[in-house]
LOTORDO-140773 format. One record per residue (C-alpha): residue in one letter; x, y, z. Coordinates in steps of 0.2 Angstrom, whole numbers, plus 5000, padded with zeros to 4 digits. Example, Ala and Ser with C-alpha at 12.3 -4.5 7.8 and 13.67 -1.06 7.14 Angstrom:
<drenkols>
A506249785039;S506849955036;
</drenkols>
This chain:
<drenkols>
X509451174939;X507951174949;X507251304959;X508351344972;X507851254990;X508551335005;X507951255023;X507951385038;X507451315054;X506651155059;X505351155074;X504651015086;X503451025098;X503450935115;X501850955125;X501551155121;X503251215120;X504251225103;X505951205102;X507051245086;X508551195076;X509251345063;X510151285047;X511051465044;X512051475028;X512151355014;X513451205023;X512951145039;X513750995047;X513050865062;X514750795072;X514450695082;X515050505088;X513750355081;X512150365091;X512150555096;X510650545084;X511250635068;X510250515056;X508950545066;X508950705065;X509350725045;X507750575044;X506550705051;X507150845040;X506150825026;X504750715035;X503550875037;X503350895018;X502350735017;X503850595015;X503050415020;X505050315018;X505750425032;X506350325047;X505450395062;X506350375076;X505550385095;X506250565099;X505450625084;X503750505087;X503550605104;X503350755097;X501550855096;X502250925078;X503550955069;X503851115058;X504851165043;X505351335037;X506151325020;X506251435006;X505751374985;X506251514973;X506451664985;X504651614993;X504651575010;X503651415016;X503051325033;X502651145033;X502151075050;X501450885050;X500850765066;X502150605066;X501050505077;X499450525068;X498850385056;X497850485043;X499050625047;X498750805037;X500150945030;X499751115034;X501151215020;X500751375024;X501551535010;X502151645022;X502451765008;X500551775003;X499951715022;X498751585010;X498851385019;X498351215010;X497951095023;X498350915012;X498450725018;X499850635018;X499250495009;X497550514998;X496050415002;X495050484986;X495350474967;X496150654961;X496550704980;X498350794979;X499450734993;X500750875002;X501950764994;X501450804977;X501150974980;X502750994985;X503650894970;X502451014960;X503251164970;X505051104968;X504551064948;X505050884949;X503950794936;X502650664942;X503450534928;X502550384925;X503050204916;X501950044915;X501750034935;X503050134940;X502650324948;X503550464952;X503250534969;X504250634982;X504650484992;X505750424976;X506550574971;X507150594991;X507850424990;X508650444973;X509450634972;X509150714988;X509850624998;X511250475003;X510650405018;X511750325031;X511150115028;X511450145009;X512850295006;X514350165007;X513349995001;X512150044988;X512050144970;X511150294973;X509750234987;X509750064983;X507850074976;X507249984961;X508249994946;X506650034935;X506350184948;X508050264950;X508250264931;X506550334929;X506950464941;X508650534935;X507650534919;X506450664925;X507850754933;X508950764916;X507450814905;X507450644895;X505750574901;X504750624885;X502950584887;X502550614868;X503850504863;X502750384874;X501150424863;X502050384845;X502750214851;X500950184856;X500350254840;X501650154830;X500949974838;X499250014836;X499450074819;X500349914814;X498949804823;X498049884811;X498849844795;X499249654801;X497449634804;X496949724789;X498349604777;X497549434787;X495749474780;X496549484763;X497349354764;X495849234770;X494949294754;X496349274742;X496349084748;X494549054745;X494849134726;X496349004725;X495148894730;X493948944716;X492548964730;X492649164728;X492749134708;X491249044709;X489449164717;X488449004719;X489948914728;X489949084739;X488049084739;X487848904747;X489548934760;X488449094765;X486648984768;X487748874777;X488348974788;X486649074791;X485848904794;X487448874806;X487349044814;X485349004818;X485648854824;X487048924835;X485849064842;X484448974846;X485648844855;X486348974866;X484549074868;X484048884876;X485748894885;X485349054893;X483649024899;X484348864904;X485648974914;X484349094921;X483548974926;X484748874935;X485049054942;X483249044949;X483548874956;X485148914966;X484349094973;X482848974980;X484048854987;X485149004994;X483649065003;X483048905010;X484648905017;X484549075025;X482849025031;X483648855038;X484948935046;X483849065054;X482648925059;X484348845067;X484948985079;X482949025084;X483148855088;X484648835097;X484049015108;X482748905113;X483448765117;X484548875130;X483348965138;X482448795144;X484348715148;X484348885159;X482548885166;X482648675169;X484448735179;X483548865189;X482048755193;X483248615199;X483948705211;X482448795218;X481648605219;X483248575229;X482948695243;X481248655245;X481848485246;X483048555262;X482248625269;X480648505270;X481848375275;X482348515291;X480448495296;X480348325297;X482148285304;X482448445314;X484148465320;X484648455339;X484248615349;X485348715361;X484848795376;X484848995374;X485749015390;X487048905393;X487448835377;X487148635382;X486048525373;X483948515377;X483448345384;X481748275377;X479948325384;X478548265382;X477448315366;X476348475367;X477948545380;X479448685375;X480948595375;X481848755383;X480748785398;X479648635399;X477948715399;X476348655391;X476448715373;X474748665368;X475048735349;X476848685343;X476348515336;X475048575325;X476148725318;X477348595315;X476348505307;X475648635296;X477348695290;X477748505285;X476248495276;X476348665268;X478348625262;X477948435256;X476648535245;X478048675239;X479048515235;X477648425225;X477348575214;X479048625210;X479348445206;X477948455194;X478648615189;X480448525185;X479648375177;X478848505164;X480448605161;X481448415157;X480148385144;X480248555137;X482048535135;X481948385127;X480648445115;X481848595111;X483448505108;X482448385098;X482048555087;X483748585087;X484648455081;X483148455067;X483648625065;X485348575064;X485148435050;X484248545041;X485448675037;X486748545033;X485548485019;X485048645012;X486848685011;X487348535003;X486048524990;X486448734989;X488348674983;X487848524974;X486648604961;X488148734961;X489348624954;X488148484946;X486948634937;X487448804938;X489148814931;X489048674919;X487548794913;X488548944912;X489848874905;X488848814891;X487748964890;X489749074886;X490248934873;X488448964867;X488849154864;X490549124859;X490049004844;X488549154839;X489649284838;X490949174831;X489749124817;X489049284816;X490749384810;X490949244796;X489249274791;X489649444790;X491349424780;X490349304767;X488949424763;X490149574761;X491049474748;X489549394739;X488949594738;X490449664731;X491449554719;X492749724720;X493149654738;X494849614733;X495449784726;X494449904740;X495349764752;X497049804746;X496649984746;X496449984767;X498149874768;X499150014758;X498150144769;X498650054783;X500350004778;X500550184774;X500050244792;X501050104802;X502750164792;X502250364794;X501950314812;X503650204814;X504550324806;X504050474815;X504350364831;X506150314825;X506650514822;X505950574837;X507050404847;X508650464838;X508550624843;X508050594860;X509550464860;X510650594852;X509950714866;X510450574878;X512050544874;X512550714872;X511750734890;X512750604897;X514250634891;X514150804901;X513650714914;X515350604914;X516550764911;X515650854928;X515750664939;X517550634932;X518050814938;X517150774955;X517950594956;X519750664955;X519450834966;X519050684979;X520150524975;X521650584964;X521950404961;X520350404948;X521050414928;X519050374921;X517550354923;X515950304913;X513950344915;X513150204906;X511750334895;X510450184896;X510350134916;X511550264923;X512650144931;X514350184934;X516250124930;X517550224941;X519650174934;X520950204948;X522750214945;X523650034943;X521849964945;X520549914933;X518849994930;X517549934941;X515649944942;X514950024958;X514349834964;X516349794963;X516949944972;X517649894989;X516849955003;X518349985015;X519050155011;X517250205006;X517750204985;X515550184986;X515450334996;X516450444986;X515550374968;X513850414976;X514050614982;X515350624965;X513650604956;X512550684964;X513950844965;X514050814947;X512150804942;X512051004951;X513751034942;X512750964924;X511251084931;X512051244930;X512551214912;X510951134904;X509351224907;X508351054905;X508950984919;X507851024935;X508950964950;X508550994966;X509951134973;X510051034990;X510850884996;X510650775012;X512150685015;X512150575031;X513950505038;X514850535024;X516550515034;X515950375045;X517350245045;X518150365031;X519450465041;X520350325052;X520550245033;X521050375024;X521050555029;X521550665015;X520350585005;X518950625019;X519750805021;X519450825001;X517850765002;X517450895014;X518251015004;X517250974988;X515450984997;X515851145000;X516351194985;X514651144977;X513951254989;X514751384984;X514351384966;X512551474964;X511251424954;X509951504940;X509051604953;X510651674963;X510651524977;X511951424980;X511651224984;X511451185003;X512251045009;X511550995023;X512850825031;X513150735048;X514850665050;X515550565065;X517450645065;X517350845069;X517850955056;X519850985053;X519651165055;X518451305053;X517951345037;X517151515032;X515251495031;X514951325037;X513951295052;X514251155065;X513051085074;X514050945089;X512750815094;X513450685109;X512250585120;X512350725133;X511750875121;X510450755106;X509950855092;X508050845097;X508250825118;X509150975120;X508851095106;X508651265111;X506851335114;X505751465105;X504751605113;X503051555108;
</drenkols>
């Protein structure tokens, strides 16, 4: 078993005031009807110690943080996490010790340990690896921690990836085996060793039967040809890669043009806005002085200052108000026409110029514009017309060389050493000799880990059986497959099924899923290789299940406590921490309720702390 793993209280904070939930004892029940936010609740539980599957429900998103006290081995813990932060931080804080690690969620750098793995590394659950698959808190939660209420009655054990649940219960049962790991990789590598080792005698005993090995100036001549091949074949691909690094030249200049192009284009284009602006500004100042010119010399009809009605006519030099001699009206008059025909004339001018300028600078443009497009094609065409088909040829180039260069080599260490064929047999035999001393080790350290395995699951079968009937008396057998640890459960009058051909109404799913995971515990009392977690969050296990069948829901009640009761290694007992929609049958000595409805949520109306 595991060290034990006992959850005390779980905080949240709303603005700056903490409220708290306790988990007293080792068996605590949610009850409440669906949507009084058990699964939320139970989702957020473990959320603090760095889980990144947890469903995060809006309650829980509101809050400021959220805090867990739990104890690992006897050693109390606090881990309090930000939900709503993206790059969101763990403080796990030894209240024991008063010593804090402050960790991220998720890592960022190579080597960084997330609160996640600190915490799989606290609860000493391997960080197992195969091919692409990893071991990491987040699978261990959804594989032996807990049943969660989308999967418990529809899927085997989570419903993740096969490849990671078997990995997983792997870990847990002790049967991951990274050295056994390191002699299958030793046994192919020793045997790629001997098969290449058997080809190159092979090659040379078909020249002997060919007499060309018999024979030293049969060998002699193949060597020269090959040196005179091999030459040739270097000095072609020495031409093919200066040809390439040329080409390479080539394509950098035309790259470059095109950045100068380009930039030539939008200094261009700047230019050719700013005169479209300046011409639209001149235009419309040219139009005013053209009003207003155009008031001068057709003035509109005046109005007496009095009374309102219309001035007649007077005669020149007179006020058309009062009628008096104004001997130097005309001549102002006169003055201020000239002086705006002479504003017109130069801000005509002035528009003339702008027109031409524009002109000139979307002439640039569009230059700019065509010269781009042809430095970019000619960029892609010597691309694909000369720079790939030159390196192309300059990697065919080497390959040829070096291909040249190894039968070179081969030919002169046989022409040197007609003992070739026995010093060659001698490195087959030592390699032979390694690759069978390598598969053989390999094969007795896989029968003894199959052995082990077996053995283990057999165990495993008794304590699942046992669990199966305390639930559904009904069951007669039931098998773990030792390879993939799927199940077959055999009911009375009935014959065995897998899980995936269970029925779901009656909830036989449910039953086979908490039947093996009470039996896993079970197995880790008994088998000190078997590191099991002493907790299990269970979430609706009698959703649907009492209105089907009730004693078989009563008994499944019975049985979770009764794992609880059983202690492990260290003197704990397993908690069982479970949310159910039907209120218990009756009170049961050390088991805690906590009643949830819409009116009294787990996280609305928990009570508050003092600080």
């Amino acid at each position: 078993m595991g060290p034990s793993f006992v959850i005390e209280k779980l905080e949240f904070r709303r603005g700056e005031v903490w409220q708290v939930r306790y988990f007293k004892g080792l068996v605590t029940f949610l009850v409440g009807h669906s949507g009084a936010g058990k699964s939320t609740a139970l989702e957020a539980l473990l959320y603090p110690l760095g889980l990144t599957t947890a469903t995060i429900m809006p309650e829980v998103a509101a809050c400021a943080q959220i805090r867990l006290t739990f104890r690992v081995a006897g050693t109390r813990w606090q881990a309090t996490r930000s939900p709503a932060n993206p790059k969101a931080r763990v403080s796990l804080k030894n209240l024991d010790d008063d010593t804090e690690h402050s960790l991220p969620v998720k890592s960022t750098k190579a080597g960084e340990v997330t609160a996640g793995a600190f915490v799989q590394d606290l609860l000493g659950l391997p960080r197992a690896a195969r091919g692409t698959t990893r071991l990491e808190l987040d699978t261990y939660y959804n594989t032996v921690l807990a049943l969660r209420q989308h999967t418990i009655a529809f899927a085997f054990l989570g419903g993740g990836k096969d490849e990671e649940r078997i990995l997983a219960l792997e870990a847990i049962l002790g049967l991951w085996n990274p050295d056994l790991a390191g002699l299958e990789k030793n046994a192919a590598e020793t045997t790629s060793r001997f098969t290449k080792a058997k080809a190159e005698l092979a090659s040379y005993k078909k020249l002997r039967d060919r007499g060309s090995v018999a024979d030293p100036d049969r060998l002699r001549a193949d060597l020269e040809q090959k040196q005179r091949e091999h030459t040739a074949a270097a000095e072609a691909w020495q031409r093919a890669d200066a040809a390439l690094k040329a080409a390479i030249g080539e394509h950098g200049r035309l790259v470059a043009m095109h950045k100068e192009a380009d930039a030539d284009r939008r200094k261009a284009g700047k230019k050719a806005t700013a005169a479209h602006e300046k011409l639209h500004g001149a235009t419309a100042e040219h139009a005013r002085a053209e009003g207003a010119l155009g008031e001068l010399l057709e003035p509109p009809a005046e109005d007496c200052s009095r009374c309102g009605q219309a001035l007649p006519e007077r005669e020149p030099g007179r006020c058309r108000q009062c009628g008096q001699l104004c001997p130097d009206a005309a001549d102002q008059r006169e003055r201020k026409i000239a002086a705006a025909r002479a504003k017109s004339e130069r801000l005509r001018l002035k528009l003339q110029s702008l027109r031409d300028a524009l002109t000139s600078a979307s002439a640039a443009a569009g230059r700019a514009e065509e010269a781009v497009a042809a430095a970019l094609k000619a960029r892609d065409a010597y691309d694909q017309d000369s720079l790939q088909p030159a390196r192309a040829a300059a990697q065919q180039a080497e390959k040829t060389a070096h291909g040249l260069s190894r039968d070179v080599a081969r030919l002169k260490q046989w022409l040197d050493s007609f003992t070739y064929l026995t010093d060659q047999q001698k490195v087959v035999d030592i390699a032979k000799t390694a690759m069978e001393d390598a598969k053989a080790a390999r094969d007795a350290a896989l029968t003894a880990h199959e052995v082990r395995r077996k053995e283990l699951i057999a165990r495993w079968t008794e304590f699942f059986l046992i669990r199966l009937q305390q639930i559904n008396p009904d069951v007669e057998t039931a098998h773990i497959n030792p390879a993939d640890f799927t199940t077959r459960v055999k009911e009375r009058d009935q014959p065995d099924k897998a899980f995936s051909e269970s029925s779901v109404a009656g909830s036989p799913k449910v039953v086979t899923n908490v039947a093996m995971l009470l039996a896993l515990r079970d197995l880790g009392r008994t088998e000190a290789t078997v590191h099991v977690p002493p907790l299990l969050i269970v979430d609706s296990p009698l959703a649907d299940l009492g209105a089907v069948d009730q004693a078989t829901g009563l008994r499944l009640i019975d049985t979770l406590i009764d794992v609880a009761g059983d202690p492990s290694a260290d003197g704990y007992g397993c908690q069982v921490i479970a949310a159910t929609n039907d209120p218990l049958p009756r009170a049961y000595p050390g088991v805690r309720d906590i009643s949830v409805d819409t009116d009294n949520r787990f996280f609305d109306h928990a009570p508050r702390t003092d600080y």
